[in-house]
C-alpha positions as CSV (number, residue, x, y, z in Angstrom):
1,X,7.8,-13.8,-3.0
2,X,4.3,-14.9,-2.3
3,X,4.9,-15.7,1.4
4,X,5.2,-11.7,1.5
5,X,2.6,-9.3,2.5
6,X,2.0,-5.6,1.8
7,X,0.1,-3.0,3.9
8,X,-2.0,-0.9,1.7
9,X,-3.3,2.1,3.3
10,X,-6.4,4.3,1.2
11,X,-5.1,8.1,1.8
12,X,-7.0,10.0,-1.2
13,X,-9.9,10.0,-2.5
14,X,-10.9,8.8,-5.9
15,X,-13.7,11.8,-6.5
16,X,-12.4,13.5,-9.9
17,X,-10.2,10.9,-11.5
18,X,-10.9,7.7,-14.1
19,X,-12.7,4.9,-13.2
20,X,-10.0,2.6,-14.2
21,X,-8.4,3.8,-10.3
22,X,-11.7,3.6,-9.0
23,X,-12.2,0.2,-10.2
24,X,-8.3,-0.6,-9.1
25,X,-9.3,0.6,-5.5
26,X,-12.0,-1.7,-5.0
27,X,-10.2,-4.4,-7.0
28,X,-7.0,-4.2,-4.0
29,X,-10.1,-5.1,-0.9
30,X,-10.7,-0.8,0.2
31,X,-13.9,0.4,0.3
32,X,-13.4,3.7,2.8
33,X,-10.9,6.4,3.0
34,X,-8.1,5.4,5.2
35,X,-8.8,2.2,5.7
36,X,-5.7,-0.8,5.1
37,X,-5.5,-4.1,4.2
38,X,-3.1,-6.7,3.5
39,X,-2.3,-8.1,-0.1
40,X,0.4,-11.1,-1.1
41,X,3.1,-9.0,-2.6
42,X,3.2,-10.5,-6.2
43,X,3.9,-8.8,-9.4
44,X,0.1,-8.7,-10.2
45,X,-0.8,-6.6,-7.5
46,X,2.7,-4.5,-7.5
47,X,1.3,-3.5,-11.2
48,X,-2.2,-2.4,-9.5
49,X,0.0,-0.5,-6.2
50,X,2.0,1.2,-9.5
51,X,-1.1,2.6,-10.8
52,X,-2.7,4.0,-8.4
53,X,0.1,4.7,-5.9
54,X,-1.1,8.4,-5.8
55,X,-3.8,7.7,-3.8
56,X,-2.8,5.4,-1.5
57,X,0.2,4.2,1.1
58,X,2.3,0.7,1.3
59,X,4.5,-0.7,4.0
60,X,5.7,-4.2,4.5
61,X,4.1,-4.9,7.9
62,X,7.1,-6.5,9.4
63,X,9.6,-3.5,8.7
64,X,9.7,-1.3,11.1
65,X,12.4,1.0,11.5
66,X,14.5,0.8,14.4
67,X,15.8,4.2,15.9
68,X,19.3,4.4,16.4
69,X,20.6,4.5,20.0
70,X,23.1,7.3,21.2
71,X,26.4,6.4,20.5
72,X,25.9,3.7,18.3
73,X,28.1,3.9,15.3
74,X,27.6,2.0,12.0
């Protein structure tokens, strides 16, 4: 589970709420709006994503979804 990484993508601002989410921002690697990083997907930093997942994005960088071709069936 280590071996794993998650995209985390800054997509609100922190301007009005506690600084426990301001401090939780930081703590993840983001200092500006928008800006992504990659973090070792452990349950440590799962806890921090679940916190503050209102301000921010996460994808697992190696998932990207495939668009189905006409007349493929499943």
């Amino acid at each position: 589970m280590a071996d794993k990484k998650l995209r985390v993508t800054w997509v609100r601002s922190t301007i009005g709420h506690k600084a426990a989410a301001r401090g939780t921002i930081r703590a993840l690697g983001l200092h500006r709006l928008h800006q992504s990083v990659e973090v070792a997907d452990t349950p440590v930093i799962r806890g921090m994503l679940r916190r503050v997942a209102f301000l921010i994005e996460v994808d697992e960088p190696g998932a990207r979804a495939q668009p189905a071709t006409e007349g493929e069936t499943k």
